[in-house]
C-alpha positions as CSV (number, residue, x, y, z in Angstrom):
1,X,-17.5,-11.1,122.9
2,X,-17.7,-11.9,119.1
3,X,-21.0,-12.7,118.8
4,X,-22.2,-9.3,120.4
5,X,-20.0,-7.6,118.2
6,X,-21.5,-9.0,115.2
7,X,-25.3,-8.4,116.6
8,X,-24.7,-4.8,117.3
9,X,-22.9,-4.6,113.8
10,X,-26.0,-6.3,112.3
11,X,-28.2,-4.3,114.4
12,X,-26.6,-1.1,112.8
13,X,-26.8,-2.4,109.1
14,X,-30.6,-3.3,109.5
15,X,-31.8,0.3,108.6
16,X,-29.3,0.7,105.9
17,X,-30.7,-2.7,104.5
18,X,-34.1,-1.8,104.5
19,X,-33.8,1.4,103.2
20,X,-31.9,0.3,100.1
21,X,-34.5,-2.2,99.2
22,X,-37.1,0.6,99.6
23,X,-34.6,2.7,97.1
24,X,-34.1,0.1,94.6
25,X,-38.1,-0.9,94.6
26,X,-37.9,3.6,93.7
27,X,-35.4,2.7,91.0
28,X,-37.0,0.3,89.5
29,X,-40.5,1.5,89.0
30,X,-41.6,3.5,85.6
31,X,-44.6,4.9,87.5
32,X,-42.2,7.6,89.3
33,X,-39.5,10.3,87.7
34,X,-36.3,8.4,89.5
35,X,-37.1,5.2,87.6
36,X,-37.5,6.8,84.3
37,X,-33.9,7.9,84.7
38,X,-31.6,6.8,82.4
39,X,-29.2,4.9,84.8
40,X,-32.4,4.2,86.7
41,X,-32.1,0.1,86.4
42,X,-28.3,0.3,87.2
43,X,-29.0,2.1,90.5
44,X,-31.9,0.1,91.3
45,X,-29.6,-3.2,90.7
46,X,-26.8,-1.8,92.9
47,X,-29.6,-0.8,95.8
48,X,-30.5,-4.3,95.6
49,X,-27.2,-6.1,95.8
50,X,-26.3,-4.4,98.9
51,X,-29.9,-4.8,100.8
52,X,-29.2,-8.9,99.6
53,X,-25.8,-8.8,101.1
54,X,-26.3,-6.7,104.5
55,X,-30.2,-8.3,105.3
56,X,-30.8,-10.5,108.4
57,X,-31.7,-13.9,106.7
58,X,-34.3,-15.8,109.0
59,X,-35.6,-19.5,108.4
60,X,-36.9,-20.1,105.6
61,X,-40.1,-22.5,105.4
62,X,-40.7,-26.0,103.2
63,X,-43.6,-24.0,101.5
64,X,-44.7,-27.6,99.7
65,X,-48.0,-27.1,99.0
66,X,-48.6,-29.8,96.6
67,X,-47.2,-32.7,95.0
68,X,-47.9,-34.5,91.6
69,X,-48.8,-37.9,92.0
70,X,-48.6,-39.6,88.9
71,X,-50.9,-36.5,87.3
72,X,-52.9,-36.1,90.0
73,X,-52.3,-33.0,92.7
74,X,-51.9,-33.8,96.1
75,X,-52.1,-31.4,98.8
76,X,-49.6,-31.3,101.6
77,X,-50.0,-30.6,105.3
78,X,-47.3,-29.7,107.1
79,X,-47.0,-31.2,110.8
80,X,-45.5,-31.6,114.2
81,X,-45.5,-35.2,115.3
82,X,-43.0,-34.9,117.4
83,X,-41.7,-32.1,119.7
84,X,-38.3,-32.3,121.5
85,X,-36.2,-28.9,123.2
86,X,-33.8,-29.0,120.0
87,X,-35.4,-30.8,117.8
88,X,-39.1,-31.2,116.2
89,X,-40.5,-34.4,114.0
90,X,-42.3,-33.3,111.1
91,X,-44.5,-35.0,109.0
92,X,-46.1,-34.0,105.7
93,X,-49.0,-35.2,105.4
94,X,-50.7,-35.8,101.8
95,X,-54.4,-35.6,100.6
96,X,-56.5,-36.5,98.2
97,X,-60.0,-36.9,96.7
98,X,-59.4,-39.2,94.0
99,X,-60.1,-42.7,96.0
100,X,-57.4,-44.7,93.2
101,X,-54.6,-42.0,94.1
102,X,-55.1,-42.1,97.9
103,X,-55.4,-46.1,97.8
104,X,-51.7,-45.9,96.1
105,X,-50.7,-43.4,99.1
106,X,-52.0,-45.2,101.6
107,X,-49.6,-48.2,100.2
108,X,-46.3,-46.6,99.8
109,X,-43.7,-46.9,102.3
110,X,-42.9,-44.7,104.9
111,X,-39.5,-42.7,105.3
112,X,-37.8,-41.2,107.6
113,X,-35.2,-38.4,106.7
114,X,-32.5,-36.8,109.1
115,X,-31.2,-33.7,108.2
116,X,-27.9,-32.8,108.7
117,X,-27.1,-30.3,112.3
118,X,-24.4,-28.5,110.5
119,X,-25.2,-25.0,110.6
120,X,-28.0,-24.8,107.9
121,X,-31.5,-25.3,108.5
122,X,-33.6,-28.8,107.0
123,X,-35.2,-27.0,104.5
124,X,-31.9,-27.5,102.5
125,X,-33.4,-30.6,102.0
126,X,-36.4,-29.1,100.2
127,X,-35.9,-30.9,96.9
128,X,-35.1,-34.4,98.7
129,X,-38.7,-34.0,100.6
130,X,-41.0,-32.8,97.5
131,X,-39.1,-35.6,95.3
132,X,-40.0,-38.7,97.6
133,X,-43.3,-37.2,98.5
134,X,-44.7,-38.3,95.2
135,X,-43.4,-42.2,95.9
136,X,-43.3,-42.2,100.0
137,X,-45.1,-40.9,103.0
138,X,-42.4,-38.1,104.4
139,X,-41.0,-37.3,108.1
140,X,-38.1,-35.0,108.4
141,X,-36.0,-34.0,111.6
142,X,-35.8,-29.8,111.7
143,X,-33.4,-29.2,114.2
144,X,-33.9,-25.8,115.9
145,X,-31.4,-22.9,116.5
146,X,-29.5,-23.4,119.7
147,X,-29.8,-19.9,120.4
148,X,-33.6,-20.0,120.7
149,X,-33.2,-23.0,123.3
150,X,-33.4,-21.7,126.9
151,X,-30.6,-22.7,129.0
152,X,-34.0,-24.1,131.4
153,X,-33.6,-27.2,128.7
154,X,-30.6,-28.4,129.4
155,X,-27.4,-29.4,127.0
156,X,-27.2,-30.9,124.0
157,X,-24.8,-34.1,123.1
158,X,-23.6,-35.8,120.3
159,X,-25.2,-39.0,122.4
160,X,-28.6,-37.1,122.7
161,X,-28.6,-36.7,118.8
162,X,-28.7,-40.2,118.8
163,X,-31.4,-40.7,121.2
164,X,-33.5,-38.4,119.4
165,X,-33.1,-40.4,115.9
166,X,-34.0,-43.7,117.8
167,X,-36.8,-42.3,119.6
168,X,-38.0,-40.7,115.5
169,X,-37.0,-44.4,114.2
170,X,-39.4,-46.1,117.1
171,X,-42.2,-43.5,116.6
172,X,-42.4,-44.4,112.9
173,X,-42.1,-47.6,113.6
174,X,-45.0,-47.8,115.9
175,X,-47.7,-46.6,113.6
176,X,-46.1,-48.6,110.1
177,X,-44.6,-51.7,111.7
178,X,-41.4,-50.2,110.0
179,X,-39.6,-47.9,108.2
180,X,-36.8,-46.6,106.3
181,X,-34.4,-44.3,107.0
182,X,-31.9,-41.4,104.8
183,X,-29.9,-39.7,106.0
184,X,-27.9,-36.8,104.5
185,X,-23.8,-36.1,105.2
186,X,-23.7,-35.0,108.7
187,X,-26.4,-37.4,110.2
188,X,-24.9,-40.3,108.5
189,X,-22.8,-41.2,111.1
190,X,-24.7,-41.0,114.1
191,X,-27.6,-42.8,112.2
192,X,-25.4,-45.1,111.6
193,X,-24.6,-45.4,115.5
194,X,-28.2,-45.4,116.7
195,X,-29.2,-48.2,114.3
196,X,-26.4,-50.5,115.3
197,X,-27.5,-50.0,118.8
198,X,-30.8,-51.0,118.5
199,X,-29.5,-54.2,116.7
200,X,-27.4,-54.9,119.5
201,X,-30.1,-55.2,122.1
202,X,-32.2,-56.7,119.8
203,X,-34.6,-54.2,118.8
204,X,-36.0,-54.2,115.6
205,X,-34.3,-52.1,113.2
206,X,-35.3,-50.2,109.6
207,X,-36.0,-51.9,106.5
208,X,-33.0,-50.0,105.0
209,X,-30.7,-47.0,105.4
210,X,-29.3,-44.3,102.7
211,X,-26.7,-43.1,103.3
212,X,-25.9,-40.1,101.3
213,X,-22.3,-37.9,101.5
214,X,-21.6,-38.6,104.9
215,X,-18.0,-38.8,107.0
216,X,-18.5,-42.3,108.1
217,X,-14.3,-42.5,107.7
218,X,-13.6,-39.3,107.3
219,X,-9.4,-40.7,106.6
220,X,-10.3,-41.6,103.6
221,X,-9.8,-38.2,100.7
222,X,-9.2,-35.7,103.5
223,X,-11.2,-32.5,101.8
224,X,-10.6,-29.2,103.6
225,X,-13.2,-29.6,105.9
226,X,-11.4,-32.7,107.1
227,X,-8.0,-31.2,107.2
228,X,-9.1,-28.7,109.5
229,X,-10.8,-31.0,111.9
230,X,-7.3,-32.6,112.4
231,X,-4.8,-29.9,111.6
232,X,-6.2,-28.0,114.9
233,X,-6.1,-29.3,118.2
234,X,-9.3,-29.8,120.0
235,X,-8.5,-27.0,122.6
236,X,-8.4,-24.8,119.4
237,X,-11.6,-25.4,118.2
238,X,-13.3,-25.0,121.9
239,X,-11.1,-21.6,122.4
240,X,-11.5,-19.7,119.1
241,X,-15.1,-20.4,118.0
242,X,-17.3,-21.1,121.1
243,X,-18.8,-18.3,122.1
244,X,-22.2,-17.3,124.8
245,X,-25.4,-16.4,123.1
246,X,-26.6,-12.8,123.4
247,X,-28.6,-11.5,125.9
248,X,-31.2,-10.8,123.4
249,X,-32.0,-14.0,122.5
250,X,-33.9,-17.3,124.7
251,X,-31.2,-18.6,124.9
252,X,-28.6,-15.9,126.7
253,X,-25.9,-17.5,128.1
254,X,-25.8,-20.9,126.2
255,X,-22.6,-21.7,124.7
256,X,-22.8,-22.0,120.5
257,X,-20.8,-22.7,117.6
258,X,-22.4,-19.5,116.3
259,X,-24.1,-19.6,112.7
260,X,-22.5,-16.4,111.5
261,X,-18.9,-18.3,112.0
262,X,-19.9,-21.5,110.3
263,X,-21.4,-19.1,107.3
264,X,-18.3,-17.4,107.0
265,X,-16.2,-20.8,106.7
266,X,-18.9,-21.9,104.1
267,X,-18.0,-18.9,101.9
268,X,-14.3,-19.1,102.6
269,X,-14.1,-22.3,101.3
270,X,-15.5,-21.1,96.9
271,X,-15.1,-17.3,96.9
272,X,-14.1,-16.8,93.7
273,X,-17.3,-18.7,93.4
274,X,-19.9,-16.4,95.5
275,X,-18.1,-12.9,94.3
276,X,-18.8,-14.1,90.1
277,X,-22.5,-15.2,91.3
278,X,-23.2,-12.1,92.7
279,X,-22.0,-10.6,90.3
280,X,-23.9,-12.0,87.7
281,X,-27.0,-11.4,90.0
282,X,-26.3,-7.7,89.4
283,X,-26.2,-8.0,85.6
284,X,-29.3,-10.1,85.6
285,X,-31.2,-7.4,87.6
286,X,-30.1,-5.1,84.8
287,X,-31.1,-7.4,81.9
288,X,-34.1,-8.3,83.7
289,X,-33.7,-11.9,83.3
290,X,-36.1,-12.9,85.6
291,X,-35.4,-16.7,85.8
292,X,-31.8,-16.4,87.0
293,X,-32.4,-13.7,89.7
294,X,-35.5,-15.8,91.0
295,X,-32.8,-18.5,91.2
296,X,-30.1,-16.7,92.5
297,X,-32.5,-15.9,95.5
298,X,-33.5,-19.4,96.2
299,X,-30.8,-20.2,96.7
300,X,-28.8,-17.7,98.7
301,X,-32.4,-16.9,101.0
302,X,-31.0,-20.7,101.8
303,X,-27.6,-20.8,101.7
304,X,-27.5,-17.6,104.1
305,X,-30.2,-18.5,106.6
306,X,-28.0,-20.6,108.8
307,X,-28.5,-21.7,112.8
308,X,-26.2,-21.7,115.9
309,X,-25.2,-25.5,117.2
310,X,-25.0,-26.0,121.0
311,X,-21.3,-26.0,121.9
312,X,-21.2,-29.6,123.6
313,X,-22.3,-31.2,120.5
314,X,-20.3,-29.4,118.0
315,X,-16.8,-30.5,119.7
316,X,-18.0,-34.1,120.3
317,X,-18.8,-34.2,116.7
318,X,-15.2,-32.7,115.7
319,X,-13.2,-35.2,118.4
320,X,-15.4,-38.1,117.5
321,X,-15.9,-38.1,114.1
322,X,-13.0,-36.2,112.4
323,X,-10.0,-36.7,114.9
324,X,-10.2,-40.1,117.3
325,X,-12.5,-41.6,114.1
326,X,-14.1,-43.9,117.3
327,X,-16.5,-45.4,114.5
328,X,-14.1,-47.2,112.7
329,X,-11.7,-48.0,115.5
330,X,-14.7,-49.6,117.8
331,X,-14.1,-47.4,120.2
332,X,-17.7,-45.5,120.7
333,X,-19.4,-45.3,123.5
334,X,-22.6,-44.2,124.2
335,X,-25.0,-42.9,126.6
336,X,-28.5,-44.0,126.7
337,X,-31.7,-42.0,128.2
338,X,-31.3,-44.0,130.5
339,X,-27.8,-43.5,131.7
340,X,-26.4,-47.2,130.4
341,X,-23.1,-46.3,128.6
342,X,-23.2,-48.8,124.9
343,X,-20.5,-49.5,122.7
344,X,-21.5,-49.2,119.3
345,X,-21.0,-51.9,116.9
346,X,-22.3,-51.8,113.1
347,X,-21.4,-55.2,112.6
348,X,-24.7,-56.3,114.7
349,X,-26.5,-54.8,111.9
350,X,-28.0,-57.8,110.0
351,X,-31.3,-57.1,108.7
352,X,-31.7,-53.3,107.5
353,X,-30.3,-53.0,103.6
354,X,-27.7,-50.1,103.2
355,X,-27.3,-48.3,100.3
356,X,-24.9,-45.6,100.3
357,X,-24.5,-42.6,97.7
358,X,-21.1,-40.3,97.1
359,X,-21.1,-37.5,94.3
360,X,-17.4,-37.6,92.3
361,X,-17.0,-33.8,93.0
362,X,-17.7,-33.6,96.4
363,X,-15.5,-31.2,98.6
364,X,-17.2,-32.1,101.8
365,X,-17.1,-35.4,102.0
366,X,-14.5,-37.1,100.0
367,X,-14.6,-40.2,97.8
368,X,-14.9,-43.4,100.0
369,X,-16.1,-41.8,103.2
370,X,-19.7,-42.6,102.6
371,X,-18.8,-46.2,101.1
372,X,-16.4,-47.1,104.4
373,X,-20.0,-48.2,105.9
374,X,-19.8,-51.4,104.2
375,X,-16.7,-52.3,106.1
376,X,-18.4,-51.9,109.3
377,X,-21.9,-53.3,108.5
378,X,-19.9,-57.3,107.9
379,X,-23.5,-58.1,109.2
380,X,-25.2,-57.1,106.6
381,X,-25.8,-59.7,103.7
382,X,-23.8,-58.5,100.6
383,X,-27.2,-59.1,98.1
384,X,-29.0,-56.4,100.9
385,X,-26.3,-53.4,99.9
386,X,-25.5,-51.5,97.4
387,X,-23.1,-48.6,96.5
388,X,-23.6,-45.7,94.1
389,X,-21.4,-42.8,92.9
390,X,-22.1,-40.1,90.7
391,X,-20.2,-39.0,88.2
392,X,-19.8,-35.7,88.0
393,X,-21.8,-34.1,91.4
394,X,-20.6,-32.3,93.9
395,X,-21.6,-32.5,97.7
396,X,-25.1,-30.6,96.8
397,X,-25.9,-32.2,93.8
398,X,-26.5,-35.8,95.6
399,X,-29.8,-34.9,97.3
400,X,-30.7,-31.6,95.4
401,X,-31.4,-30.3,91.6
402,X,-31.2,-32.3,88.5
403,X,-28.8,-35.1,89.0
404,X,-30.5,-35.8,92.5
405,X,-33.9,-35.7,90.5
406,X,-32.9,-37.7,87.7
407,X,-29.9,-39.9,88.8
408,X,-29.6,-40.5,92.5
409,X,-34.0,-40.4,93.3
410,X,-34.6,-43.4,90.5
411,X,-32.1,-45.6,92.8
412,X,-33.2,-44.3,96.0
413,X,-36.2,-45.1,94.9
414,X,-36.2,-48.8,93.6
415,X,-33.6,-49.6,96.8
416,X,-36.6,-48.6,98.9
417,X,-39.3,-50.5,96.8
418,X,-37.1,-53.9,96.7
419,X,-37.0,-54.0,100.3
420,X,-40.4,-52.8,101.1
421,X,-42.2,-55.7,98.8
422,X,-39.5,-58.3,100.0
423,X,-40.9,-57.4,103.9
424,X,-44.6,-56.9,103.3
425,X,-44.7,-60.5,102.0
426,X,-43.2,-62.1,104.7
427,X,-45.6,-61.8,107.1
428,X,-48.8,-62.6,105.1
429,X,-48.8,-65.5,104.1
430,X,-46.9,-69.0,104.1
431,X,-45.1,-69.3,100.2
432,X,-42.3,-71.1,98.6
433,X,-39.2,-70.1,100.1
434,X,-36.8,-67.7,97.4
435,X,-33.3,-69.7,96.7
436,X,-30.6,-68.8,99.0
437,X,-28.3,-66.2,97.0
438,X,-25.1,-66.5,97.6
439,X,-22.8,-62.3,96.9
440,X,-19.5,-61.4,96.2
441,X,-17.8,-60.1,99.8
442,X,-18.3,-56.5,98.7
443,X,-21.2,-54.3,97.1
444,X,-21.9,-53.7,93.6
445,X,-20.6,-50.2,93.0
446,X,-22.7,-48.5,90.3
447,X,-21.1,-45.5,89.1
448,X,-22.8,-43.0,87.0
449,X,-21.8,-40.3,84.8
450,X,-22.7,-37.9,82.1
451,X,-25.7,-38.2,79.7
452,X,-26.8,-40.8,77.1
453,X,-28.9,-44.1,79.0
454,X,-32.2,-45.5,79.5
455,X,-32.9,-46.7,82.7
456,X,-31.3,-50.4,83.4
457,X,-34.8,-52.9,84.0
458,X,-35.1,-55.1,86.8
459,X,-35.5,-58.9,86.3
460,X,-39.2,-60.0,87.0
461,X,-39.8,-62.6,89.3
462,X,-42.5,-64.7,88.6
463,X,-44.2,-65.8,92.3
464,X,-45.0,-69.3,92.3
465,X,-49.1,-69.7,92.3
466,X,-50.6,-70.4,95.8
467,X,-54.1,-71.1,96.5
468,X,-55.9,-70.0,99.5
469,X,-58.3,-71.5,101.8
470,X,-60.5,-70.1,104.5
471,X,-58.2,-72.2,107.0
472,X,-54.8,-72.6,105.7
473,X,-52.7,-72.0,102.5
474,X,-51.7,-74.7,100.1
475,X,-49.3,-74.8,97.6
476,X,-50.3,-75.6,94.0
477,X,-49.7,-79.2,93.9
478,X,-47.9,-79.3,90.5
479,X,-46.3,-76.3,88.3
480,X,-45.1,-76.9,85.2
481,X,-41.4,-76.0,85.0
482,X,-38.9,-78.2,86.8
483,X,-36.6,-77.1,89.5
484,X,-33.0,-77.4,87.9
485,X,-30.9,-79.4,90.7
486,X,-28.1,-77.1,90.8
487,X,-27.0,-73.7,89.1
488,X,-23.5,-73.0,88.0
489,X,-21.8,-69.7,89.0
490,X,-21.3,-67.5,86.3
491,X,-19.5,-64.1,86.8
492,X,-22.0,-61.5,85.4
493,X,-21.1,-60.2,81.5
494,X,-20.8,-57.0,80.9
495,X,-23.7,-54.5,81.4
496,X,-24.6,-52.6,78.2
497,X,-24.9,-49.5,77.6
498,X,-28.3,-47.8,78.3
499,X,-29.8,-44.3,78.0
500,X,-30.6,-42.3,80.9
501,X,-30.6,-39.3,81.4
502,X,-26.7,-38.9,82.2
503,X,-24.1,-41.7,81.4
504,X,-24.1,-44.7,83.7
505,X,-21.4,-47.4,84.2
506,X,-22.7,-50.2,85.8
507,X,-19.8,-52.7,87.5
508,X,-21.1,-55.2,89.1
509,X,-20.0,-58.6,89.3
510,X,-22.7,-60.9,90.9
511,X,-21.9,-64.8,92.2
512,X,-25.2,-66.6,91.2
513,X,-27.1,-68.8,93.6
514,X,-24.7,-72.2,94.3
515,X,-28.4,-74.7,95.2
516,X,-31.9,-74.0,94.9
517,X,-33.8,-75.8,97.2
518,X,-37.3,-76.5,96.0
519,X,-39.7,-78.1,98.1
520,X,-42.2,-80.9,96.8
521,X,-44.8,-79.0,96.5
522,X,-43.7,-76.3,94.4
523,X,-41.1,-76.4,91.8
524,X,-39.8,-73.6,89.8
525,X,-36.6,-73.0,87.8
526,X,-33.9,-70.7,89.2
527,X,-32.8,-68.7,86.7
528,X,-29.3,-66.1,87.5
529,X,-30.4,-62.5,86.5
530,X,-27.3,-60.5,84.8
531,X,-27.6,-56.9,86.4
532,X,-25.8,-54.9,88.5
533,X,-27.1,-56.3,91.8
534,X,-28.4,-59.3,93.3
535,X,-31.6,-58.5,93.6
536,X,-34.0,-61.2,95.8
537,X,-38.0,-61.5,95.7
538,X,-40.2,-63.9,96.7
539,X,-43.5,-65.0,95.7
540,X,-46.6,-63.1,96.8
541,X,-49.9,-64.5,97.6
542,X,-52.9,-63.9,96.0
543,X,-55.1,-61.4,98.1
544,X,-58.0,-62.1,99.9
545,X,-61.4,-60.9,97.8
């Protein structure tokens, strides 16, 4: 009964809406007598404010038309690859004329990013996508409004959310080899889930997963959000905010964790917050600062524009995740399209790198939810993760705006890079086997903060020359450093300060390799590397001409 209270109330406020945007465009204008008025821009600001705060707000689209590739414009087409009842597989698709920028596209990696079902549409993930589109070929999951999903379709599960990713993840796969995969705070954890599974029966799984703000252990810095979840009983949650979709809508008569309701909590949660922001919106509009009220609409034509979840999903996602916490007791089961019931297990994870990502400020997921993956994923060899908090972001500023751009992309980035190169030469060619490298039983945690560094450089790896014959490859018969017998385990010294562009403390105690191994044929030194992670490479033929 809620939700047709609040459409016939939006319903009545439409007109009112429209008409005050009509009056303030009156108010505003010096072409006409009202606008020449000498509280004109006042009246016109007030007009405004109100059509902002009673207006419908639809989907908003990507709108990336173009991205720069290292000074060069690329155009963008948006796609459907894929087409599922709740959820669709875009890809975005670059273009180019110059043949030296689209030989570099053609080379980058591809990724796969999972937006977050949580109420708000994937274009909150705007910024993420035009970021990695300059360094990575781009799909994105854009999850549809439940209430536009006839009730023809069928339900929607927490266990069909996973299904979905694999089938994405497979896709990919299919037409790259592999793939990588981000996800962002809510799709963390079943991401998590549908990778492990495809390890356990064997399947190959994605080069690496980024994880970014996510509740994989939601026990760990309970935030509001959390406290909810558990304060109230599941019978609560399916009693006071489930409600059947309008008959005005395709899908009448589907039961929704309505949009509206999971606005409202939004808001509840900062209000001093929204109340000074729009109020500052109004005194903008009577400045005329342009910038900040261009801003202020970005973001609240966002931040308002928000979708209904399919009821079965929601609760599973609540009792799951945030009350019986199945992940990290073991206790997950899950249902397969084709009706098998698995247990999921992250510890069969052992050959997709993790790097996970929390912001210091964030009051959605709290400190140590994200990093809890690393207790799960045992499988996963400690050199192949990585952890990274940042000083000073909240929940948003992980995967949007300046510290996203400037602090969190750069180590998304090189994550991806390290693992693509270490993959691609693998399967080429035969070459001197990189020394074993044996890690400390947990990840290095790089924490960074406020401004002053320049980024921290990689070590090189020098491959080990191989020559190439039109039958088989050889190794260079002599080189001319020695292979040391053994290497003695240092702990790492201290990291020195660097500029970037906010403050980073790097902590990251590394065991160097115990024995190198060097075959005959090809000798090199092994040399420990003092940075933050173990970092391993391995040599890379020379291409064919």
């Amino acid at each position: 009964m809620l939700y047709q209270i609040y459409e016939t109330q939006r319903s009545f406020m439409e007109p009112f809406s429209d008409l005050a945007q009509t009056a303030a465009k009156l108010y505003s204008s010096q072409s006409n007598v009202a606008g020449q008025n000498p509280m004109a821009q006042r009246v016109a600001a007030g007009y405004d404010l109100f059509h902002r705060l009673g207006k419908d707000y639809v989907k908003p689209e990507f709108g990336i038309r173009t991205v720069d590739v290292d000074g060069v414009d690329v155009a963008i087409h948006e796609r459907i690859e894929i087409k599922k009842p709740f959820c669709e597989l875009l890809r975005f698709k670059r273009y180019s004329d110059d043949t030296e920028t689209l030989a570099k596209l053609k080379n980058q990696p591809p990724v796969l990013i999972v937006a977050p079902l949580s109420g708000h549409y994937a274009t909150l993930l705007r910024d993420t996508v035009r970021t990695m589109l300059g360094d990575h070929k781009v799909y994105i999951t854009d999850w549809k409004n439940a209430r536009l999903v006839p009730l023809e379709d069928g339900e929607f599960h927490l266990d069909d959310y996973i299904n979905y990713v694999q089938e994405f993840i497979r896709h990919v796969q299919s037409i790259y080899g592999n793939c990588h995969v981000v996800s962002v705070c809510q799709p963390t954890v079943p991401v998590l889930a549908a990778i492990s599974l495809m390890a356990s029966r064997g399947e190959k799984t994605p080069l690496t997963m980024t994880m970014m703000g996510g509740p994989i252990d939601a026990r760990k810095s309970p935030t509001a959000v959390n406290n909810l979840a558990t304060n109230k009983g599941f019978d609560w949650f399916e009693n006071n905010v489930i409600y059947r979709v309008p008959g005005n809508f395709p899908g009448a008569g589907r039961r929704v964790y309505p949009g509206f309701l999971q606005h409202t909590g939004f808001v509840a949660m900062n209000p001093d917050r929204h109340a000074t922001s729009h109020y500052d919106y109004f005194k903008d509009l009577i400045k005329g600062d342009d910038a900040s009220i261009e801003a202020h609409r970005k973001f609240y034509d966002e931040y308002n524009a928000v979708l209904d979840m399919d009821a079965d999903y929601y609760l599973e996602t609540i009792r799951t995740v945030f009350q019986d916490f199945n992940l990290v007791y073991g206790t997950w089961n899950v249902k397969g399209v084709d009706g098998r019931t698995e247990l999921v297990r992250p510890q069969d994870i052992t050959t997709t790198a993790m790097l996970t990502v929390e912001g210091e400020l964030d009051d959605i997921s709290g400190s140590g939810q994200t990093a809890a993956a690393h207790d799960l994923c045992t499988g996963i060899a400690n050199k192949n993760r990585q952890h990274l908090e940042v000083t000073g972001a909240g929940h948003y500023g992980i995967f949007s705006g300046r510290r996203w751009r400037d602090v969190v992309y750069p180590e998304v980035r090189q994550f991806i890079l390290n693992h693509s190169a270490t993959a691609a030469k693998a399967p080429v060619k035969a070459v001197a086997p990189a020394p074993a490298v044996q890690a400390l039983a947990k990840p290095a945690a790089v924490k960074k903060a406020a401004p002053a560094a320049a980024p921290v450089k990689r070590p090189e790896v020098t491959p080990v020359a191989v020559k190439e014959t039109p039958v088989a490859v050889k190794a260079t018969p002599k080189v001319a450093v020695k292979a040391a017998p053994k290497v003695t385990a240092k702990p790492i010294a201290k990291q020195a300060a660097v500029k970037m562009p906010v403050k980073a403390t790097v902590k990251a105690p590394v065991k160097a390799p115990a024995k190198v191994n060097a075959k005959p044929a090809s000798k090199a030194a092994a040399k420990t590397p003092s940075v933050k992670t173990a970092w391993v490479d391995t040599a890379k033929p020379k291409a064919k001409a």
